[in-house]
Biopython code that builds the backbone (N, CA, C, O; Angstrom):
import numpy as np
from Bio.PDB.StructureBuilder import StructureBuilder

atoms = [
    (1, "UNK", "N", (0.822, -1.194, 0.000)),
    (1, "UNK", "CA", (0.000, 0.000, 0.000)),
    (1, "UNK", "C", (0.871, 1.265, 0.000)),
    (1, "UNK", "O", (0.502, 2.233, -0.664)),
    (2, "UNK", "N", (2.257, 1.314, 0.867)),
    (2, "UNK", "CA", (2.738, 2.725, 0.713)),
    (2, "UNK", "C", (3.512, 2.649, -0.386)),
    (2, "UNK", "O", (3.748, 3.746, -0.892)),
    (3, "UNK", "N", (4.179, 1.327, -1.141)),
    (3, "UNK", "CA", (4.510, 1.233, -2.260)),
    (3, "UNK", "C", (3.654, 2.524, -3.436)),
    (3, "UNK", "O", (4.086, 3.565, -3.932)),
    (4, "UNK", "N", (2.663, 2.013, -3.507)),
    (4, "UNK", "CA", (1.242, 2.285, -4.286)),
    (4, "UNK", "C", (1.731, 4.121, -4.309)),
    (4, "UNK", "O", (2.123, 4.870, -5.204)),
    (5, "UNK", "N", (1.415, 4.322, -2.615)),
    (5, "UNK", "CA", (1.211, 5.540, -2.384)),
    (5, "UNK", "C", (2.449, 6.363, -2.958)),
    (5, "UNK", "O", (2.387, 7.506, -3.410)),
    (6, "UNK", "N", (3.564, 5.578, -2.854)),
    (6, "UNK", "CA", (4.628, 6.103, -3.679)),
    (6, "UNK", "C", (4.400, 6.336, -5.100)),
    (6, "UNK", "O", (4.234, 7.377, -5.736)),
    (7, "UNK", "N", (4.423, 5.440, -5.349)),
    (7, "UNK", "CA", (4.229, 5.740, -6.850)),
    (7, "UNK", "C", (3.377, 6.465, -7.504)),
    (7, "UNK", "O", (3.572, 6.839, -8.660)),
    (8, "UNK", "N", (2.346, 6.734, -6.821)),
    (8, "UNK", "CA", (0.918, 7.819, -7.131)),
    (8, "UNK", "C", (1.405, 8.891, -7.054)),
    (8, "UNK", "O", (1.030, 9.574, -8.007)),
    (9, "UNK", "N", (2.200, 9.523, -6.268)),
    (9, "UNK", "CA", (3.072, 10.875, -5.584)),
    (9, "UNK", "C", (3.842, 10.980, -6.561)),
    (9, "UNK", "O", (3.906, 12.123, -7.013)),
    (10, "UNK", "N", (4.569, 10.079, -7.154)),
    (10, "UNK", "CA", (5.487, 10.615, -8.222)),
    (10, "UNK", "C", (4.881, 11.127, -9.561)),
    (10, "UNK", "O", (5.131, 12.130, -10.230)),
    (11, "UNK", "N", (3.891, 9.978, -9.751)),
    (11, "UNK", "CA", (3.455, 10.173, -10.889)),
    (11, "UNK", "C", (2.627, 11.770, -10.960)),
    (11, "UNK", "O", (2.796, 12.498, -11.938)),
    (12, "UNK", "N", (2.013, 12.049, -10.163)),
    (12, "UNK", "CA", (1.168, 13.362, -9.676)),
    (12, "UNK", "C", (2.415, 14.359, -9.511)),
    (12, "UNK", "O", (2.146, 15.394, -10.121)),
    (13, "UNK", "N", (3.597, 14.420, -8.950)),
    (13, "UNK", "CA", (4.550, 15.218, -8.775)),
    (13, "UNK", "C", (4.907, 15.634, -10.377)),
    (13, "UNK", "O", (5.159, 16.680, -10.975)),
    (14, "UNK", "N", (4.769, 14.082, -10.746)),
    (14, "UNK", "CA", (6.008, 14.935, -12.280)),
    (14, "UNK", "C", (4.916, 15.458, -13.126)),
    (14, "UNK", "O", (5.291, 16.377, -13.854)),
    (15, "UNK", "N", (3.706, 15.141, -13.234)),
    (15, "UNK", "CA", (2.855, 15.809, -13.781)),
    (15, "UNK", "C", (2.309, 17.800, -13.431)),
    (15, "UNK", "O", (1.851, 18.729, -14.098)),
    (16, "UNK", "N", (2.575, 17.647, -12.543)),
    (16, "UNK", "CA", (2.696, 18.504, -12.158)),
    (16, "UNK", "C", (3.283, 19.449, -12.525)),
    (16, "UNK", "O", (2.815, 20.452, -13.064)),
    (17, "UNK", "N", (4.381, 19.212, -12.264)),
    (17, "UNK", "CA", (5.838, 19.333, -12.655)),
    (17, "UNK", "C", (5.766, 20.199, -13.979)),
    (17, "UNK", "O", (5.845, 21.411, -14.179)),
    (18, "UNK", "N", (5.618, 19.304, -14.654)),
    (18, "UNK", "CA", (5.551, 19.469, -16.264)),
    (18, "UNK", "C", (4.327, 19.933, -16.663)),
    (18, "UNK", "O", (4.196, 19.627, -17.849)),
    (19, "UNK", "N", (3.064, 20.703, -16.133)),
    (19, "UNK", "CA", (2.113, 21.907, -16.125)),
    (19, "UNK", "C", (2.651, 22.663, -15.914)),
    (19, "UNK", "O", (2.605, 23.562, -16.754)),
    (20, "UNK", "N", (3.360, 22.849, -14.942)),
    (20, "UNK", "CA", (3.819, 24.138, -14.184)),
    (20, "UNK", "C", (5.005, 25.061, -15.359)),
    (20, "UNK", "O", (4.976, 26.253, -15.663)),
    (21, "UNK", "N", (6.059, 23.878, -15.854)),
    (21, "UNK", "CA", (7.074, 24.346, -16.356)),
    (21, "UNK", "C", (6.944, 25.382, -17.850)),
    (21, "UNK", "O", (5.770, 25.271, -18.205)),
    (22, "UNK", "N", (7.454, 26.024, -18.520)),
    (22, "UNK", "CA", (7.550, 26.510, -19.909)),
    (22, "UNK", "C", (6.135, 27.383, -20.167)),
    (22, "UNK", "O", (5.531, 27.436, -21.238)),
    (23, "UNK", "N", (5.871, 27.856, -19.283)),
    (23, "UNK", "CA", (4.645, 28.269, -19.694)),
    (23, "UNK", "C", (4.849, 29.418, -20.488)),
    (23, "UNK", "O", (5.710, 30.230, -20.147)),
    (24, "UNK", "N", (3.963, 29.646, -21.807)),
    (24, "UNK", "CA", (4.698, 30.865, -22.893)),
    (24, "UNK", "C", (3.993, 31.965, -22.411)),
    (24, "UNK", "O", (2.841, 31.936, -21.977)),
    (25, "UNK", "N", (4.878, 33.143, -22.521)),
    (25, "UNK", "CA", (4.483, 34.686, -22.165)),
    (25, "UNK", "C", (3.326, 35.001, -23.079)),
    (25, "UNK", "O", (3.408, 34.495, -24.198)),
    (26, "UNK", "N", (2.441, 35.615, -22.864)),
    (26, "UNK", "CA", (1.976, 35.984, -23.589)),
    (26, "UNK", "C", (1.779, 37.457, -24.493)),
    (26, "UNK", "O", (1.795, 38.647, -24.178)),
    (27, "UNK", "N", (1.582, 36.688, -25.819)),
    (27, "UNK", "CA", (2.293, 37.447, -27.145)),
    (27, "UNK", "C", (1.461, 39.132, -26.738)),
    (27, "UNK", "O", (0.595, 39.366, -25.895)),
    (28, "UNK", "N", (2.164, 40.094, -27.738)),
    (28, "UNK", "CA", (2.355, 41.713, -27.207)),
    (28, "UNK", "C", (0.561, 42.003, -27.125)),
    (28, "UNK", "O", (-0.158, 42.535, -26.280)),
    (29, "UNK", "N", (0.244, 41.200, -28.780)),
    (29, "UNK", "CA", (-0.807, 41.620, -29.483)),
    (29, "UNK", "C", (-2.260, 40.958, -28.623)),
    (29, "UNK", "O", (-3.383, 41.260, -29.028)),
    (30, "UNK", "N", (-2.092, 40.154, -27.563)),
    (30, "UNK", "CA", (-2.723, 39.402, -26.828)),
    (30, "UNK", "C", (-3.152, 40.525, -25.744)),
    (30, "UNK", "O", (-2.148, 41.097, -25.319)),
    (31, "UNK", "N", (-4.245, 40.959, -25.228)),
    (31, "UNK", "CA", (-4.894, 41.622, -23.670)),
    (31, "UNK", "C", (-4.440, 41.007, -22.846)),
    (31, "UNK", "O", (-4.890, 39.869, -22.980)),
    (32, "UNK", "N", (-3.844, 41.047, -22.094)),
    (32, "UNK", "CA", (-3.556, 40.305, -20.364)),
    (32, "UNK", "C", (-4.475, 40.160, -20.021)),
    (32, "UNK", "O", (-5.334, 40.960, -20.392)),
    (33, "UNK", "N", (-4.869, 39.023, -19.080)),
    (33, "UNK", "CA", (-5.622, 38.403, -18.647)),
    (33, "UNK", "C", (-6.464, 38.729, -17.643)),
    (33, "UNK", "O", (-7.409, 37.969, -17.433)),
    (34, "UNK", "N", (-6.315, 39.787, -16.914)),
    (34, "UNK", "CA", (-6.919, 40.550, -16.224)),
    (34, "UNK", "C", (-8.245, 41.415, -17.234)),
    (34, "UNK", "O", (-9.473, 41.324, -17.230)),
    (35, "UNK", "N", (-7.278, 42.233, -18.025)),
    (35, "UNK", "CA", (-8.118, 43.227, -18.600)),
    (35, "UNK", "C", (-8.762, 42.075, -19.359)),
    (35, "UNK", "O", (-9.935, 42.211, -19.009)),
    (36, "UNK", "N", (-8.743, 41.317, -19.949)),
    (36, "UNK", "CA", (-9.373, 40.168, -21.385)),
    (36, "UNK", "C", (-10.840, 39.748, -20.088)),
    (36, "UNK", "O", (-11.965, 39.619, -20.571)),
    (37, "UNK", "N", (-10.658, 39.573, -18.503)),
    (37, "UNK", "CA", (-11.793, 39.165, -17.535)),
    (37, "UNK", "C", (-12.790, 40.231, -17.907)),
    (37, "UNK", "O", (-13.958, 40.078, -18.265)),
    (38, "UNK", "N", (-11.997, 41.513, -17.728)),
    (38, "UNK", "CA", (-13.160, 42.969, -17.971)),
    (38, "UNK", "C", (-13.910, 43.039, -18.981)),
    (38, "UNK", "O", (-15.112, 43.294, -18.918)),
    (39, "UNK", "N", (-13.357, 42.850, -19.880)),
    (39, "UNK", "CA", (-13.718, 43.119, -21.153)),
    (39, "UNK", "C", (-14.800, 42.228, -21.464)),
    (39, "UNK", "O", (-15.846, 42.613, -21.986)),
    (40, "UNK", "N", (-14.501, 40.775, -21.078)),
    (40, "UNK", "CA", (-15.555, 39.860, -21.088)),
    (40, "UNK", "C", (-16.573, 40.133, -20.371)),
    (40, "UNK", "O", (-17.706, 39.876, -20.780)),
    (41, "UNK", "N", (-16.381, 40.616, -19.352)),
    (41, "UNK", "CA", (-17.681, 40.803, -18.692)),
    (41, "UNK", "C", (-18.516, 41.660, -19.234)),
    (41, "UNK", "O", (-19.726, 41.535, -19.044)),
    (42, "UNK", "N", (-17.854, 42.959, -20.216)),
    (42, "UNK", "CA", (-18.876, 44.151, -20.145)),
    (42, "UNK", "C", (-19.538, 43.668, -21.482)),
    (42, "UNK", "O", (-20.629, 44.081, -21.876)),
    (43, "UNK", "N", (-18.593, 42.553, -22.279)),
    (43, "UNK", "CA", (-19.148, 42.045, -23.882)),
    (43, "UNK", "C", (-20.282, 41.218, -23.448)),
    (43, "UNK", "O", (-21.034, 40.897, -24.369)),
    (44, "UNK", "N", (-20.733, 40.600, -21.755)),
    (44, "UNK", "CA", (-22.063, 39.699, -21.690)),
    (44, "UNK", "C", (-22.864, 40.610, -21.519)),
    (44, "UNK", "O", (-23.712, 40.682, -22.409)),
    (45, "UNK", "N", (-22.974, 41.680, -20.361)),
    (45, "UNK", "CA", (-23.258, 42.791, -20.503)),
    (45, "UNK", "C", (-23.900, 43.488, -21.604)),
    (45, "UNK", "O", (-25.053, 43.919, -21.597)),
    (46, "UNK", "N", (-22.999, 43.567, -22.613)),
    (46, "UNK", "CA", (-23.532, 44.289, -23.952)),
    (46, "UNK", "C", (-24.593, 42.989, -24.621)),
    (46, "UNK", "O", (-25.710, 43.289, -25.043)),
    (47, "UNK", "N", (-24.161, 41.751, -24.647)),
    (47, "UNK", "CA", (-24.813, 40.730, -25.438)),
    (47, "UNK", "C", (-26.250, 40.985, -24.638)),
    (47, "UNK", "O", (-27.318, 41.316, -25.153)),
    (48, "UNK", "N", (-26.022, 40.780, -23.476)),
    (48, "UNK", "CA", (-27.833, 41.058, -22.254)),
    (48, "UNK", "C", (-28.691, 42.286, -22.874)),
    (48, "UNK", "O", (-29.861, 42.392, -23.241)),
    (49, "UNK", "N", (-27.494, 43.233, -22.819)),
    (49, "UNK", "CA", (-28.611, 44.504, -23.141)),
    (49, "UNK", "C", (-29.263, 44.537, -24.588)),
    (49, "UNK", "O", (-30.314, 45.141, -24.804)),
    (50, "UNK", "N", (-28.578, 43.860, -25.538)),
    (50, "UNK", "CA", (-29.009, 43.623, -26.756)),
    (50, "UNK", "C", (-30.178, 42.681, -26.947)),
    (50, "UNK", "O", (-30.962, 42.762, -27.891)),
    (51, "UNK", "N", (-30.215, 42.091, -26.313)),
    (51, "UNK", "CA", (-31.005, 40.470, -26.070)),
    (51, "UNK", "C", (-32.305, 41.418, -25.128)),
    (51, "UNK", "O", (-33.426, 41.063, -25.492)),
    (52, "UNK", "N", (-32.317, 41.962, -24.584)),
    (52, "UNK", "CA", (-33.082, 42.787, -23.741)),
    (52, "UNK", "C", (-33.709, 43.837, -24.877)),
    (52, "UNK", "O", (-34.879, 43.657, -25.213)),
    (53, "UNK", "N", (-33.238, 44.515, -25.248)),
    (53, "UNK", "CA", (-33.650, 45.522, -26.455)),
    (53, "UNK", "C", (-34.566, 44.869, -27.276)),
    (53, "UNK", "O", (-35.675, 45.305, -27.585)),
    (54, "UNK", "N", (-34.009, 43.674, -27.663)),
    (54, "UNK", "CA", (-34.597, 42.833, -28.885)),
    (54, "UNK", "C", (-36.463, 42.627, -28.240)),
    (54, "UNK", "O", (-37.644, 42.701, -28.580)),
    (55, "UNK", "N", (-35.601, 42.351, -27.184)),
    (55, "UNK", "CA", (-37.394, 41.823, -26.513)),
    (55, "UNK", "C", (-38.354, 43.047, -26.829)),
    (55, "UNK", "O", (-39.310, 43.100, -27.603)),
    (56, "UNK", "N", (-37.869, 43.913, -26.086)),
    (56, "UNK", "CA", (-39.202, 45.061, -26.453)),
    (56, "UNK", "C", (-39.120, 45.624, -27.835)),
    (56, "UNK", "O", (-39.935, 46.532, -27.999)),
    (57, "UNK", "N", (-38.449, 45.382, -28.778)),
    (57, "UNK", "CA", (-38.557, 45.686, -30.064)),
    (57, "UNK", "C", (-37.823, 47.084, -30.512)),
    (57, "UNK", "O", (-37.883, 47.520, -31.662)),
    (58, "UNK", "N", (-37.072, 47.765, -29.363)),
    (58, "UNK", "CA", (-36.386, 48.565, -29.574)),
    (58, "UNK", "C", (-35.253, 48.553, -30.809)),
    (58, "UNK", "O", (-34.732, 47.490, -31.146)),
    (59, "UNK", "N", (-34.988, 49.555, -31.317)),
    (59, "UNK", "CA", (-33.889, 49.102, -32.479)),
    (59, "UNK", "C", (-32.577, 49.511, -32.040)),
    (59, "UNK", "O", (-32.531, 50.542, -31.368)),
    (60, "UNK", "N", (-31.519, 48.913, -32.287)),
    (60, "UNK", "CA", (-30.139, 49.332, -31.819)),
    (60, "UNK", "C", (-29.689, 48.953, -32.749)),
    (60, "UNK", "O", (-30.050, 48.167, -33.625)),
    (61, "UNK", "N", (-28.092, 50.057, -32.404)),
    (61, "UNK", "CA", (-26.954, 49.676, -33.609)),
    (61, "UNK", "C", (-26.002, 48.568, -32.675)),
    (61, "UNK", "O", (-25.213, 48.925, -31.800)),
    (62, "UNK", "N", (-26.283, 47.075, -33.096)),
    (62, "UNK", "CA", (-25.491, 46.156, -32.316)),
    (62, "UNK", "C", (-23.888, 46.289, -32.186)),
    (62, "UNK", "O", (-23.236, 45.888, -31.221)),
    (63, "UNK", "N", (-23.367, 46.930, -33.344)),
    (63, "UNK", "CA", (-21.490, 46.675, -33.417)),
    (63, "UNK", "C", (-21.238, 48.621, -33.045)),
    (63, "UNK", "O", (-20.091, 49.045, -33.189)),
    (64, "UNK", "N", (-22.093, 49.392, -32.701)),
    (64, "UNK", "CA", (-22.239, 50.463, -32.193)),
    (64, "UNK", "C", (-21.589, 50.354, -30.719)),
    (64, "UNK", "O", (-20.612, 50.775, -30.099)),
    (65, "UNK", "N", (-22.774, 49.497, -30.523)),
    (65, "UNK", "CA", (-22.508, 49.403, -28.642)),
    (65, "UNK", "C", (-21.263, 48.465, -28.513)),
    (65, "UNK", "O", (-20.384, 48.924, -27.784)),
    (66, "UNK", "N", (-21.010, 47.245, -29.073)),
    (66, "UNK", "CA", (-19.373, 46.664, -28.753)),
    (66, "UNK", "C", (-18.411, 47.489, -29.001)),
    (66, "UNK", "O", (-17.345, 47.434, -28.389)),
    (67, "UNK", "N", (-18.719, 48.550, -30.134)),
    (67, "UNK", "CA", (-17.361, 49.514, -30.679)),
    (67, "UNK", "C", (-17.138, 50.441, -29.617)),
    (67, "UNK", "O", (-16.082, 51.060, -29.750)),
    (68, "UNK", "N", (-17.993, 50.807, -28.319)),
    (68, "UNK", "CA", (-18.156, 51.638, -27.206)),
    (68, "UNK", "C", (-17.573, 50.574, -26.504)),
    (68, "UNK", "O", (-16.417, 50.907, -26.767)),
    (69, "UNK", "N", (-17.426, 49.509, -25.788)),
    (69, "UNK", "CA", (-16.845, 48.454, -24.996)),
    (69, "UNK", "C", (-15.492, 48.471, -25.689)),
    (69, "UNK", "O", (-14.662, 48.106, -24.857)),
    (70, "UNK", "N", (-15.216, 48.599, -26.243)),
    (70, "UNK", "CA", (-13.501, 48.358, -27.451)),
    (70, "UNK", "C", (-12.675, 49.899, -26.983)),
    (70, "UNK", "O", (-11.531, 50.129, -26.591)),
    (71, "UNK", "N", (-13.781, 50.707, -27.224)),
    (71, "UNK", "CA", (-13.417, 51.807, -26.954)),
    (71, "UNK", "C", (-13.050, 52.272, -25.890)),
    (71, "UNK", "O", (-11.961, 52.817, -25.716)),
    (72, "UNK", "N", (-14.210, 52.059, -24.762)),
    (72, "UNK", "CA", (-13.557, 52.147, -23.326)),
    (72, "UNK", "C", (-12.538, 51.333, -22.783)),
    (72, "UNK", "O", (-11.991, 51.850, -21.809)),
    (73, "UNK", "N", (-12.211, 50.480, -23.033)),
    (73, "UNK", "CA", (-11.132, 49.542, -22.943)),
    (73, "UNK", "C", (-10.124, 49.533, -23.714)),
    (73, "UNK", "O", (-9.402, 48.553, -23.893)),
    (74, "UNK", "N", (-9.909, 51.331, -24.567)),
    (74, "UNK", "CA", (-8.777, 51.132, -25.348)),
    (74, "UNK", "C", (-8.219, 49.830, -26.353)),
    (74, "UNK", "O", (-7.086, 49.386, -26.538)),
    (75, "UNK", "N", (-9.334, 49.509, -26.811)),
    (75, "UNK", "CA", (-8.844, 48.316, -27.565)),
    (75, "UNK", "C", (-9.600, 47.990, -29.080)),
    (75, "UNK", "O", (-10.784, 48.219, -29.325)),
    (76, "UNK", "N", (-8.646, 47.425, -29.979)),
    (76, "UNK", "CA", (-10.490, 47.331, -31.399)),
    (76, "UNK", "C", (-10.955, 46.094, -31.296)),
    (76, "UNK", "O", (-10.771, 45.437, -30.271)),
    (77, "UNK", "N", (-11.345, 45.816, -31.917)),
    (77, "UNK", "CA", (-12.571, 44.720, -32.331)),
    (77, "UNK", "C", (-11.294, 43.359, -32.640)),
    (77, "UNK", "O", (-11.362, 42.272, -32.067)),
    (78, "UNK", "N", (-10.304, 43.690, -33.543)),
    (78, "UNK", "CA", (-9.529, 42.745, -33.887)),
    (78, "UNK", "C", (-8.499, 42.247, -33.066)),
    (78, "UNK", "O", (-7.926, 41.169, -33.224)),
    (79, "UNK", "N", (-8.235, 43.298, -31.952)),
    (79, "UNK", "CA", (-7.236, 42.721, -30.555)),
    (79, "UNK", "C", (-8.107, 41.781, -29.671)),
    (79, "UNK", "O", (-7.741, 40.709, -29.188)),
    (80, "UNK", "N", (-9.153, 42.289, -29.564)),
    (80, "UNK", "CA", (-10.522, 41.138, -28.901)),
    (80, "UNK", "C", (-10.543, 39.835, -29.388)),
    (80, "UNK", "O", (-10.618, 38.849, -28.655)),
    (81, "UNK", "N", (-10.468, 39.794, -30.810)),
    (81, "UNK", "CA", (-10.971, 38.437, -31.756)),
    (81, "UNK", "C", (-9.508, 37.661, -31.305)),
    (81, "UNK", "O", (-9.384, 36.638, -30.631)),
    (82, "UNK", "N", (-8.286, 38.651, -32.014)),
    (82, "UNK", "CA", (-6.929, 37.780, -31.478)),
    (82, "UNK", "C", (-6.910, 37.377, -30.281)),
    (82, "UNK", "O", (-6.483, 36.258, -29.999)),
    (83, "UNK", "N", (-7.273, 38.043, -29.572)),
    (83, "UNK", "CA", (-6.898, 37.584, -27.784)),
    (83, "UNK", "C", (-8.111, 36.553, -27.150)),
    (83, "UNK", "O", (-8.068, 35.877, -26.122)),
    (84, "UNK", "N", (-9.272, 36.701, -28.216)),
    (84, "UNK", "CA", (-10.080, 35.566, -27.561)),
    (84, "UNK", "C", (-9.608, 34.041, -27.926)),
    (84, "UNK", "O", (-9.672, 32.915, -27.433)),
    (85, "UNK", "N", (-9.150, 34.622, -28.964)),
    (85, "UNK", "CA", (-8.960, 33.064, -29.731)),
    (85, "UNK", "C", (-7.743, 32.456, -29.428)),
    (85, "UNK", "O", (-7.464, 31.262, -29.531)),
    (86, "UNK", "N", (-6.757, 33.744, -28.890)),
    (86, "UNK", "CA", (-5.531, 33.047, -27.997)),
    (86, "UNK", "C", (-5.923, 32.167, -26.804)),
    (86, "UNK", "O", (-5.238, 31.174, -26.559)),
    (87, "UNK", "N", (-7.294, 32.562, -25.830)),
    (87, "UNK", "CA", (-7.287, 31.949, -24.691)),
    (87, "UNK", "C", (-8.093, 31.095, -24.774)),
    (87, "UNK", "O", (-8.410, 30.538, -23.723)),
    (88, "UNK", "N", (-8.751, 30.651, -26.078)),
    (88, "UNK", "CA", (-9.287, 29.482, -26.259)),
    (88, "UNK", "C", (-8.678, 28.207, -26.690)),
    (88, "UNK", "O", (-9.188, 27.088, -26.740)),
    (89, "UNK", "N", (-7.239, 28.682, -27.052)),
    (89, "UNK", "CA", (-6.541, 27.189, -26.992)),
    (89, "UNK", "C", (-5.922, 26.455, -25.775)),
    (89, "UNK", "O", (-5.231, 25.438, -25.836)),
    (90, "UNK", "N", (-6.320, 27.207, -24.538)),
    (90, "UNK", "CA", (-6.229, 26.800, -23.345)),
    (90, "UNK", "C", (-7.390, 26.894, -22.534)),
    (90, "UNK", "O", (-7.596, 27.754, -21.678)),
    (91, "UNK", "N", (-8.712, 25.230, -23.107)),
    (91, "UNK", "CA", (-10.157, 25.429, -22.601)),
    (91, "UNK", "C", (-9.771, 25.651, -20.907)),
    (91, "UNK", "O", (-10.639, 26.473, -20.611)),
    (92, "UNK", "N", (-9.231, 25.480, -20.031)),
    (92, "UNK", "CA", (-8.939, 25.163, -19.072)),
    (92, "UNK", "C", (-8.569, 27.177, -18.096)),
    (92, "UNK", "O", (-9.152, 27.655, -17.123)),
    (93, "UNK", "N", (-7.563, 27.706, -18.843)),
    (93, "UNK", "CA", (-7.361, 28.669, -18.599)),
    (93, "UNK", "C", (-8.964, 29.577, -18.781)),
    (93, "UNK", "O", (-9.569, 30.113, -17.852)),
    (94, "UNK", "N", (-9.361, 29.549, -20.131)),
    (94, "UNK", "CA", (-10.532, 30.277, -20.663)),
    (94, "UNK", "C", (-11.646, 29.859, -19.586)),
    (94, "UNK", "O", (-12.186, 30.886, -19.177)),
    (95, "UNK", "N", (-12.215, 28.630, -18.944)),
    (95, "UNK", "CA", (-12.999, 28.317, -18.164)),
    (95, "UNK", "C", (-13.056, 29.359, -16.968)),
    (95, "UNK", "O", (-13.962, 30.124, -16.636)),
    (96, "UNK", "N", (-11.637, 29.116, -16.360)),
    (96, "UNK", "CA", (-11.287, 29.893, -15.292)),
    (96, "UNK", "C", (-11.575, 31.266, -15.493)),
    (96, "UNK", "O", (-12.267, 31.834, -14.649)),
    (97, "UNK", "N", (-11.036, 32.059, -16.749)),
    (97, "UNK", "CA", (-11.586, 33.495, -16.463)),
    (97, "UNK", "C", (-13.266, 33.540, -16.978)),
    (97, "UNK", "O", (-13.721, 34.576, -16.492)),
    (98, "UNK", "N", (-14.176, 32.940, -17.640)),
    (98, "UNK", "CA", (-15.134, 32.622, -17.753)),
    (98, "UNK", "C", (-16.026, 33.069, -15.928)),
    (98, "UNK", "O", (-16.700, 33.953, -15.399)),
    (99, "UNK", "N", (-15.361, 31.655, -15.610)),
    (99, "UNK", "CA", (-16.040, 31.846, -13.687)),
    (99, "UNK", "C", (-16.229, 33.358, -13.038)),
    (99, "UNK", "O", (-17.229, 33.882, -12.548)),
    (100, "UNK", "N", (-14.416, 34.029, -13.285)),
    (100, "UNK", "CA", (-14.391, 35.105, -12.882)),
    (100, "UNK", "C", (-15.676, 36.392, -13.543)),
    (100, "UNK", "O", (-16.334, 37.224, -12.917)),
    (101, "UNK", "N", (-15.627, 36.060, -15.095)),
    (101, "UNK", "CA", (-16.577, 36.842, -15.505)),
    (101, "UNK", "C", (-18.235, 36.709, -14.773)),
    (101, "UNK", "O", (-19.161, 37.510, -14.643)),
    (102, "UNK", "N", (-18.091, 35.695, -14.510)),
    (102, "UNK", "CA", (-19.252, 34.773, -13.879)),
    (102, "UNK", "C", (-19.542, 35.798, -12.456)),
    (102, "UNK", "O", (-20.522, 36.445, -12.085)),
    (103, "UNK", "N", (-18.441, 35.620, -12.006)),
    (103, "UNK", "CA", (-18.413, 36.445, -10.814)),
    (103, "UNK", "C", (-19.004, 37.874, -10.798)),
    (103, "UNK", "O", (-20.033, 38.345, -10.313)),
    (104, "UNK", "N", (-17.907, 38.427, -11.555)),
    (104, "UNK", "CA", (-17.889, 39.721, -11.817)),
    (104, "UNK", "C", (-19.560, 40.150, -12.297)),
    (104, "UNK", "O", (-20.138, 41.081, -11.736)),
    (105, "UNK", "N", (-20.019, 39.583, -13.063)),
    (105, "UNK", "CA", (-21.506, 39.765, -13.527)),
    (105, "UNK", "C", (-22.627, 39.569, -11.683)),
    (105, "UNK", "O", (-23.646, 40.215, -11.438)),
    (106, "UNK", "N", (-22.139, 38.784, -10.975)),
    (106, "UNK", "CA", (-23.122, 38.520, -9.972)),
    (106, "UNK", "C", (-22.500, 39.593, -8.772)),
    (106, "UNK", "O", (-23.154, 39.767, -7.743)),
    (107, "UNK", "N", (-21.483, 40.136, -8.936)),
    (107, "UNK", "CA", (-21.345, 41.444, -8.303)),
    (107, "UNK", "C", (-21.886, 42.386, -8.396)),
    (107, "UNK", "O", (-22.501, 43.025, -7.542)),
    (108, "UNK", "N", (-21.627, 42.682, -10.013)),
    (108, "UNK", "CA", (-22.714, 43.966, -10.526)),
    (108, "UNK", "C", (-23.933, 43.769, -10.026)),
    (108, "UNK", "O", (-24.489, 44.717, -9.472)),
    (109, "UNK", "N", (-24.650, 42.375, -10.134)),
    (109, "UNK", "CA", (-26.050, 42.543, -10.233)),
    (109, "UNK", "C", (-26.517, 42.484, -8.461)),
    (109, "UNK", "O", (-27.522, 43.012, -7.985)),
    (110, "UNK", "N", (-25.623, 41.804, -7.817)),
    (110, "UNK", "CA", (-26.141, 42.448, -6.042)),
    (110, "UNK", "C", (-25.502, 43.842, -5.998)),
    (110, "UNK", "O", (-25.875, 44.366, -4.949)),
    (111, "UNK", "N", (-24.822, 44.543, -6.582)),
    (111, "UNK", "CA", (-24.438, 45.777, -6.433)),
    (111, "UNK", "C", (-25.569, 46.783, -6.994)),
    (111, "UNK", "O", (-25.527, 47.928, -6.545)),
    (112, "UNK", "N", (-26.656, 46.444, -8.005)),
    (112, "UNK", "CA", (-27.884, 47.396, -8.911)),
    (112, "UNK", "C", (-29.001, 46.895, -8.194)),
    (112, "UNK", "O", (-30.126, 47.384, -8.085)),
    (113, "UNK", "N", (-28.352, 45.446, -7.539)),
    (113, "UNK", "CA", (-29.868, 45.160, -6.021)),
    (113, "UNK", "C", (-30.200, 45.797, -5.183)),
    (113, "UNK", "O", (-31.312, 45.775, -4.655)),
    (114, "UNK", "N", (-28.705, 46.918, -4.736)),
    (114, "UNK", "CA", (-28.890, 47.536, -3.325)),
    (114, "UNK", "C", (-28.945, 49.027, -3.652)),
    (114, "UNK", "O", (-29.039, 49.975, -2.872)),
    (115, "UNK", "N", (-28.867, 49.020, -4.961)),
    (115, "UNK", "CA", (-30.099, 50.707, -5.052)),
    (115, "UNK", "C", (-31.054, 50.561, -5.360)),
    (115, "UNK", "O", (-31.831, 51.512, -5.436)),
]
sb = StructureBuilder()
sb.init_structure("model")
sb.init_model(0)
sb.init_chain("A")
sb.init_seg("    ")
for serial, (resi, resn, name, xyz) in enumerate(atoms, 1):
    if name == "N":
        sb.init_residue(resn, " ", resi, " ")
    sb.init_atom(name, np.array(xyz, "f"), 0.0, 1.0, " ", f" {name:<3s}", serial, name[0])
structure = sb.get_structure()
């Protein structure tokens, strides 16, 4: 049995191990991962309010209001597309800031609860 337990420890150590190691910087043209959380959040945000509009039949300019999210975030439309599609080749990483956006959205909304 502690045989076992040995060998489970290693195998879990070097795996480990070798997640942890080489991890690549990320490229210039890529948002850091912080700001790429923000940004996501205010793009569900924008997708809600659009989806909301639609309902009552209001008309909006849809790539109006994302070009205002790009904008406040100093960023265009095509650093978004690159940088989303950078953090989608890591489903695992992308999940994780996903949650956070997750978060961040259920902040706002107990934060527009308590006015």
């Amino acid at each position: 049995m502690i045989d076992q337990l040995k060998y489970f420890l290693i195998i879990a150590l070097t795996f480990w191990l070798m997640s942890c190691g080489g991890k690549d910087e990320i490229p210039a043209e890529v948002i850091p991962k912080e700001k790429m959380i923000d940004v996501m959040t205010e793009i569900e945000l924008t997708q809600a309010l659009i989806k909301l509009k639609y309902s009552t039949q209001d008309t909006i300019n849809e790539q109006q209001i994302f070009n205002e999210v790009y904008t406040d975030f100093d960023i265009s439309e095509e650093k978004f597309n690159v940088s989303i599609t950078y953090y989608c080749k890591d489903p695992k990483l992308l999940m994780n800031m996903y949650i956070k956006v997750m978060e961040n959205l259920t902040k706002k909304q107990s934060e527009q609860q308590r006015k």
